[in-house]
VOPAGU-2260 file (C-alpha; in pm, 1 decimal, decimal comma):
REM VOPAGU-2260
SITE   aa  ch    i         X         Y         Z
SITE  UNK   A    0   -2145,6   10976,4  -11083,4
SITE  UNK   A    1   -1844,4   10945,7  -11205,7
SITE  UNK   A    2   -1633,9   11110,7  -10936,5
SITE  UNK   A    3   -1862,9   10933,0  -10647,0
SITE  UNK   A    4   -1759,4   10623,2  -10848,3
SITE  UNK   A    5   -1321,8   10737,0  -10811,6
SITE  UNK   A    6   -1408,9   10776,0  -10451,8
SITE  UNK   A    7   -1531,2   10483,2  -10389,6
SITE  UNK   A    8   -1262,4   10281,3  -10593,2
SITE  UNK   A    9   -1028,6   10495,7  -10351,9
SITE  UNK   A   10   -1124,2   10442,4   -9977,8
SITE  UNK   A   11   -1456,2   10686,8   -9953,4
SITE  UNK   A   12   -1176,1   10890,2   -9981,4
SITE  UNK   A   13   -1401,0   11185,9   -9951,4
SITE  UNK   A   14   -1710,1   11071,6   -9755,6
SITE  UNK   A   15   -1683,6   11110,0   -9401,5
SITE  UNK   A   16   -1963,4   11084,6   -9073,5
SITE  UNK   A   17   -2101,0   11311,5   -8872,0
SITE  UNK   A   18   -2323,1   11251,0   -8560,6
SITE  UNK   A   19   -2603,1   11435,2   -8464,1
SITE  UNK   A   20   -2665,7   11331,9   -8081,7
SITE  UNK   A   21   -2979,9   11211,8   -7910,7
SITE  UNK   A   22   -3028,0   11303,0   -7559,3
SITE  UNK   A   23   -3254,3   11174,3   -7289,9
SITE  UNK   A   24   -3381,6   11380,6   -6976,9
SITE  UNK   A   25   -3380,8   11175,2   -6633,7
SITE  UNK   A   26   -3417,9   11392,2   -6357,4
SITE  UNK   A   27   -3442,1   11716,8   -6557,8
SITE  UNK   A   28   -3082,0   11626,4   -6672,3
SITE  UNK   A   29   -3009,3   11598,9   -6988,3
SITE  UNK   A   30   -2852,7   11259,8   -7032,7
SITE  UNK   A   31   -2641,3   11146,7   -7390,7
SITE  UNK   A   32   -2862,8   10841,2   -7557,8
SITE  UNK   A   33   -2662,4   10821,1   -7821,3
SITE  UNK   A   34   -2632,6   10946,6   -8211,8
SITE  UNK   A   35   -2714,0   10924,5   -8552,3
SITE  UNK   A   36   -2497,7   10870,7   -8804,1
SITE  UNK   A   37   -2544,9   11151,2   -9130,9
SITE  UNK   A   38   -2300,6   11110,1   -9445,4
SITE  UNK   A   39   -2133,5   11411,9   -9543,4
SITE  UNK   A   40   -1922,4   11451,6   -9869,1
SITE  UNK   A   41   -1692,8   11681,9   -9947,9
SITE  UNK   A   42   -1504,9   11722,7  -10282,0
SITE  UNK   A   43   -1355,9   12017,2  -10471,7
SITE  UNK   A   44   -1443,9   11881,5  -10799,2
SITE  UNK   A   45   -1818,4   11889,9  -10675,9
SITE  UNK   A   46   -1858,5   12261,3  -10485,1
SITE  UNK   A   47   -2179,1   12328,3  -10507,9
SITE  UNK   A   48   -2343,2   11931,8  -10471,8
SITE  UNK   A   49   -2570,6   11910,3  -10215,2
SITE  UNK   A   50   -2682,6   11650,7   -9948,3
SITE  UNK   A   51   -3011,1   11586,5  -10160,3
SITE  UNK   A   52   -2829,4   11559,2  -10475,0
SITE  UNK   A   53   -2569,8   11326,2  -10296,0
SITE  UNK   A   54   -2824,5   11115,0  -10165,7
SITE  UNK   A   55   -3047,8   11111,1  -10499,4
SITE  UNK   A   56   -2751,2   11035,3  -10740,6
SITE  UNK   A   57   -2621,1   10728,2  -10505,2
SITE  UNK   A   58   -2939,1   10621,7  -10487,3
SITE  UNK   A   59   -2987,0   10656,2  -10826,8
SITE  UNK   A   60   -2663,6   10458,4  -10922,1
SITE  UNK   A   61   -2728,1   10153,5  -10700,3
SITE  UNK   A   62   -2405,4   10323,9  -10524,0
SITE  UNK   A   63   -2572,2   10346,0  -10235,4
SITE  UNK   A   64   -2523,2    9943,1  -10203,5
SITE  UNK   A   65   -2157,0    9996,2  -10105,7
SITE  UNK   A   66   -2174,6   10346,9   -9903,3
SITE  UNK   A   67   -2457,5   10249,4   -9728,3
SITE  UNK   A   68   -2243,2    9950,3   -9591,8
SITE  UNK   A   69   -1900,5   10181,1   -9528,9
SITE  UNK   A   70   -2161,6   10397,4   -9316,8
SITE  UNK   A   71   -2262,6   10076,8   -9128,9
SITE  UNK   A   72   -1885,9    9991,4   -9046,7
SITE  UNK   A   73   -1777,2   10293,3   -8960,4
SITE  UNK   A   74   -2082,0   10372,5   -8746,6
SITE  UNK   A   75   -2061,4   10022,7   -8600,2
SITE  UNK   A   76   -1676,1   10115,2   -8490,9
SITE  UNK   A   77   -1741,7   10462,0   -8357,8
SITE  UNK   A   78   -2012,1   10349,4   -8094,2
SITE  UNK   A   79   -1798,9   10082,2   -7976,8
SITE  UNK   A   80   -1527,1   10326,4   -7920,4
SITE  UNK   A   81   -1777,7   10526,9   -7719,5
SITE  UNK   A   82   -1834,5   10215,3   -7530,4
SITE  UNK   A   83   -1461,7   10091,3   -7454,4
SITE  UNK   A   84   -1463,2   10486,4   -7323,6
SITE  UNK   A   85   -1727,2   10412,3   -7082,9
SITE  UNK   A   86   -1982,3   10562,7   -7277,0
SITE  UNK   A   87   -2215,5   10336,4   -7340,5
SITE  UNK   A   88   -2460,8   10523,6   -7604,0
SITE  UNK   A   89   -2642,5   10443,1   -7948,4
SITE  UNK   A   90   -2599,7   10458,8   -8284,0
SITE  UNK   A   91   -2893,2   10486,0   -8532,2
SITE  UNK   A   92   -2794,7   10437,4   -8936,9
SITE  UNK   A   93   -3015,2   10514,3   -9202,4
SITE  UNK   A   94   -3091,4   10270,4   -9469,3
SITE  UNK   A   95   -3198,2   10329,7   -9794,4
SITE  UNK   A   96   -3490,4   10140,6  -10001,4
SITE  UNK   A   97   -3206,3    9961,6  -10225,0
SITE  UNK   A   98   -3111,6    9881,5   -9886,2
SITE  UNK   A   99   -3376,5    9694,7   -9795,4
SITE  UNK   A  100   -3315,0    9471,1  -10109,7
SITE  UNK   A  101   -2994,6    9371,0  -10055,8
SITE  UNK   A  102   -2974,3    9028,6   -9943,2
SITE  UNK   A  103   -2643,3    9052,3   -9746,4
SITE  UNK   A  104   -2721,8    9319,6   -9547,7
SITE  UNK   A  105   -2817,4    9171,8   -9218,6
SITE  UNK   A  106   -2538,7    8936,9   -9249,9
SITE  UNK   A  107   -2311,7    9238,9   -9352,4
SITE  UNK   A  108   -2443,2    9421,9   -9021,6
SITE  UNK   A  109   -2389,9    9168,3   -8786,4
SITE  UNK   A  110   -2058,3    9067,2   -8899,3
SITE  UNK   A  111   -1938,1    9425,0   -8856,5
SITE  UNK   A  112   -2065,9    9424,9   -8458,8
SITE  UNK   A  113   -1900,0    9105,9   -8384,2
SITE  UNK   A  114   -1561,9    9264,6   -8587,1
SITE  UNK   A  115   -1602,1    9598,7   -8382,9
SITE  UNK   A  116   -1679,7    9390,0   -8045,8
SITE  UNK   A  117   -2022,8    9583,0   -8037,4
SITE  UNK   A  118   -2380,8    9405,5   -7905,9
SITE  UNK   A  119   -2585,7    9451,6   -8164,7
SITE  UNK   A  120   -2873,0    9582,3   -7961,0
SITE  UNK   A  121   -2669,3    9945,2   -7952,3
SITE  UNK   A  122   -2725,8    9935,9   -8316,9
SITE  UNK   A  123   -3080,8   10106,7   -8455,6
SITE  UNK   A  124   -3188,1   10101,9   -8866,8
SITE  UNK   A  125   -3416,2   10397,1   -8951,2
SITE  UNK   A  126   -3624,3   10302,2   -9253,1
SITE  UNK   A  127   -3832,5   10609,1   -9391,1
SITE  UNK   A  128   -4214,3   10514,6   -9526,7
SITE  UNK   A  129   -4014,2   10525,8   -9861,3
SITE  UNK   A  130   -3812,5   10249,1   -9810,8
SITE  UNK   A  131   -4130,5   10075,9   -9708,9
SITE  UNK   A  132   -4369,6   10137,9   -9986,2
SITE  UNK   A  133   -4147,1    9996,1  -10236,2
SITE  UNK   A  134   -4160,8    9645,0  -10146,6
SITE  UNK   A  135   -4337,9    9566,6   -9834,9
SITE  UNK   A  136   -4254,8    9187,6   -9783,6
SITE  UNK   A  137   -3895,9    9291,7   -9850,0
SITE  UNK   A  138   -3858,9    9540,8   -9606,5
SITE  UNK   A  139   -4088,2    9339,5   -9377,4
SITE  UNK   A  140   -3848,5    9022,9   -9367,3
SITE  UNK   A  141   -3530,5    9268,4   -9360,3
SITE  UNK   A  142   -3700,0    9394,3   -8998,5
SITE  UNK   A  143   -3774,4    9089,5   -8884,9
SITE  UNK   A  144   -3433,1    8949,5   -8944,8
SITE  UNK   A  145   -3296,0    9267,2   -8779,1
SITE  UNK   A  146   -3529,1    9185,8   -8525,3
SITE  UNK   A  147   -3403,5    8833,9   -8451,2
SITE  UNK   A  148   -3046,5    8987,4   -8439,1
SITE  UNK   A  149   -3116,1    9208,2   -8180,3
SITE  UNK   A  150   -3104,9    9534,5   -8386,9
SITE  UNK   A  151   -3367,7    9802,4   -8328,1
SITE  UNK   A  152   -3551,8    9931,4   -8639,1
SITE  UNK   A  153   -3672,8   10276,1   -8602,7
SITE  UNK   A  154   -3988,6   10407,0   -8838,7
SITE  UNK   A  155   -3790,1   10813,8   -8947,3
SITE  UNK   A  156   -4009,8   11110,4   -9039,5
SITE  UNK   A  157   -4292,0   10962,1   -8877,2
SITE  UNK   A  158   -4609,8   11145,9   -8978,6
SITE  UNK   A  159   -4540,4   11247,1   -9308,5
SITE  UNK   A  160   -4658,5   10945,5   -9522,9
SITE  UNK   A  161   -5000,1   10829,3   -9576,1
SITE  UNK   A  162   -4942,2   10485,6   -9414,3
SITE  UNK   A  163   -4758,2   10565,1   -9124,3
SITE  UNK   A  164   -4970,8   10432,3   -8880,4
SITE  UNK   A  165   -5083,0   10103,1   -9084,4
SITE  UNK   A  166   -4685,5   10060,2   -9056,8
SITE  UNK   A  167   -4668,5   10024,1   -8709,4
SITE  UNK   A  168   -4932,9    9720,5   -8680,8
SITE  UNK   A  169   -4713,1    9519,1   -8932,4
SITE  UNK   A  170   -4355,6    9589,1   -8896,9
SITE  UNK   A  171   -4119,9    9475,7   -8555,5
SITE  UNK   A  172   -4059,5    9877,7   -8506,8
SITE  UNK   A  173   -3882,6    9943,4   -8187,7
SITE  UNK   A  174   -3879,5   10342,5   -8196,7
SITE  UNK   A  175   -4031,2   10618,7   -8388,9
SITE  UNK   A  176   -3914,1   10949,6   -8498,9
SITE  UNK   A  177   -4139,4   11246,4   -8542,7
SITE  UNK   A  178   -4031,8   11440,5   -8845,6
SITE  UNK   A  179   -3915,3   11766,7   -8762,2
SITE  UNK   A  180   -4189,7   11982,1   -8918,1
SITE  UNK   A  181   -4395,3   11877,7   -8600,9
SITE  UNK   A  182   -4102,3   12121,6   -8402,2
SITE  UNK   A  183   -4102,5   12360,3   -8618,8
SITE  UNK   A  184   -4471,8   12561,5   -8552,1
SITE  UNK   A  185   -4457,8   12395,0   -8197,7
SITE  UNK   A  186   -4464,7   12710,5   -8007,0
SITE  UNK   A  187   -4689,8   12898,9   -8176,5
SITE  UNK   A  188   -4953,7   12566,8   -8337,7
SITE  UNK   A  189   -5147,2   12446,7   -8087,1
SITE  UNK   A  190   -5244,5   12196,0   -8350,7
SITE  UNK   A  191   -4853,5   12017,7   -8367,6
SITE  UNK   A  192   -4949,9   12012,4   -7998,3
SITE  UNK   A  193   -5212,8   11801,6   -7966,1
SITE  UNK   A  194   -5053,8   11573,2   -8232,4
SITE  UNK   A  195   -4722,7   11526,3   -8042,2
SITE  UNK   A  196   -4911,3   11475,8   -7749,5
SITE  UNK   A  197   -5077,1   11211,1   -7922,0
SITE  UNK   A  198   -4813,6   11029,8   -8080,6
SITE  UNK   A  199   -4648,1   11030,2   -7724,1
SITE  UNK   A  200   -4996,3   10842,0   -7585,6
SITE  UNK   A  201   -4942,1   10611,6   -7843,5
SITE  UNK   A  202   -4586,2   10540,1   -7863,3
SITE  UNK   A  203   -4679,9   10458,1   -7442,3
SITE  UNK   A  204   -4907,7   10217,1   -7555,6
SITE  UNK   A  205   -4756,0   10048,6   -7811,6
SITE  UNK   A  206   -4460,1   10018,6   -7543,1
SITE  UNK   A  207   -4240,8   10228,7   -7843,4
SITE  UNK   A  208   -3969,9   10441,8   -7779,8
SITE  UNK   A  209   -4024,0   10820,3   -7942,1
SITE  UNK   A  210   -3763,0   11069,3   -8024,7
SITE  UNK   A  211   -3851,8   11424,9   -8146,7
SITE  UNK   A  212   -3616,8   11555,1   -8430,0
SITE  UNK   A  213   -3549,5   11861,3   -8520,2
SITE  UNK   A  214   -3493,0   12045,5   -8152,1
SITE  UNK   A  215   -3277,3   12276,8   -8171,8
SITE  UNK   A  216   -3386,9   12569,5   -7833,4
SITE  UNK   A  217   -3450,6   12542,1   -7510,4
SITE  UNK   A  218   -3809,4   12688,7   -7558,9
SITE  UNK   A  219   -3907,0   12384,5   -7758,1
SITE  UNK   A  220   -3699,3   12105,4   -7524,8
SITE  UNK   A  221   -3957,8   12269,4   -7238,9
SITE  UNK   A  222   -4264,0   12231,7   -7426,4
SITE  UNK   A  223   -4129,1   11844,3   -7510,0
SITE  UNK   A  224   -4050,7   11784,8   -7157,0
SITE  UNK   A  225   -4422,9   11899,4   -7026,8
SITE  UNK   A  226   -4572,3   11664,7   -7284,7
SITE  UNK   A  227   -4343,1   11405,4   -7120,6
SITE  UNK   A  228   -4138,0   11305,5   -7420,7
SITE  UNK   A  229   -3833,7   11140,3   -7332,4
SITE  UNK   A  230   -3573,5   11152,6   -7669,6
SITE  UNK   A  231   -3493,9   11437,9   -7868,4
């Protein structure tokens, strides 16, 4: 804690982003949709910390409050790069259940889109069932304000709560991201199958976007692309 505390005081001096990209396939092309944004850390004081314990100890701290909105900005600012580059793509953020709580947030989110010149419609929140179950009517008038703003809000690891689906019914939820344990047996469990092909039939219906996470060979991108899922 206390060295996660000196880095913030000093510029996230040793926090940085990575972006792990989301691609569409129109016209069995694969086209770039955009990224998400992951938070790395890397200090020499701290070897052997890892992303878990990272995430746990800012959570843990209420740090989160003010990384959480350094990943926004920066995030924010890198996609409208990609945009003033001619790439006009998507950047998804995770936020945390303190998240949720924080009163300023949507303000703090918009603000940063009209600094970095970016619509806020390129900009989607991923809220895990988590985030959710800790205060429903919090979370529920975060996404509606996000909503209002233009921002997508995007329902990650879908399919391995217990209220996953109830979620859907209530919440403004724009996209949904299987968890990647779906991707994992998919070539040899006809049972993650059937599921994905459900969750596709139902993401159609509910007019949804769905992304896959998680693929990571071309064996599995050809068994996504039969079931007709569009985002991985």
């Amino acid at each position: 804690e206390n060295e996660l505390r000196k880095d913030i005081d000093h510029g996230m001096q040793h926090f940085r982003l990575v972006y792990q990209p989301v691609v569409e396939y129109q016209n069995d092309r694969p086209v770039w949709h955009g990224a998400e944004a992951l938070l790395r850390y890397s200090n020499p004081e701290l070897p052997n910390l890892t992303q878990m314990e990272l995430i746990e100890t800012l959570e843990f701290s209420d740090m989160i409050i003010p990384v959480g909105r350094w990943v926004i900005e920066q995030a924010i600012k890198e996609c409208a790069r990609w945009h003033k580059m001619g790439l006009p793509a998507y950047i998804n953020v995770n936020i945390s259940a303190q998240q949720v709580s924080d009163a300023n947030l949507v303000d703090h989110i918009t603000g940063c889109c009209r600094s970095a010149g970016l619509d806020c419609r390129w900009l989607v929140c991923e809220l895990t069932e988590t985030s959710l179950v800790k205060n429903f009517e919090i979370a529920n008038q975060f996404c509606q304000a996000l909503m209002l703003k233009g921002v997508g809000v995007a329902l990650d690891d879908f399919g391995t709560g217990y209220s996953s689906f109830n979620y859907l019914r209530r919440l403004p939820i724009s996209q949904i991201k299987v968890d990647r344990e779906y991707v994992q047996h998919l070539e040899t469990e006809e049972y993650h199958r059937i599921i994905l092909r459900c969750l596709y039939d139902l993401s159609q219906t509910l007019h949804l976007n769905l992304c896959v996470e998680g693929v990571e060979n071309q064996q599995i991108v050809d068994l996504l692309r039969q079931m007709g899922v569009p985002l991985m």
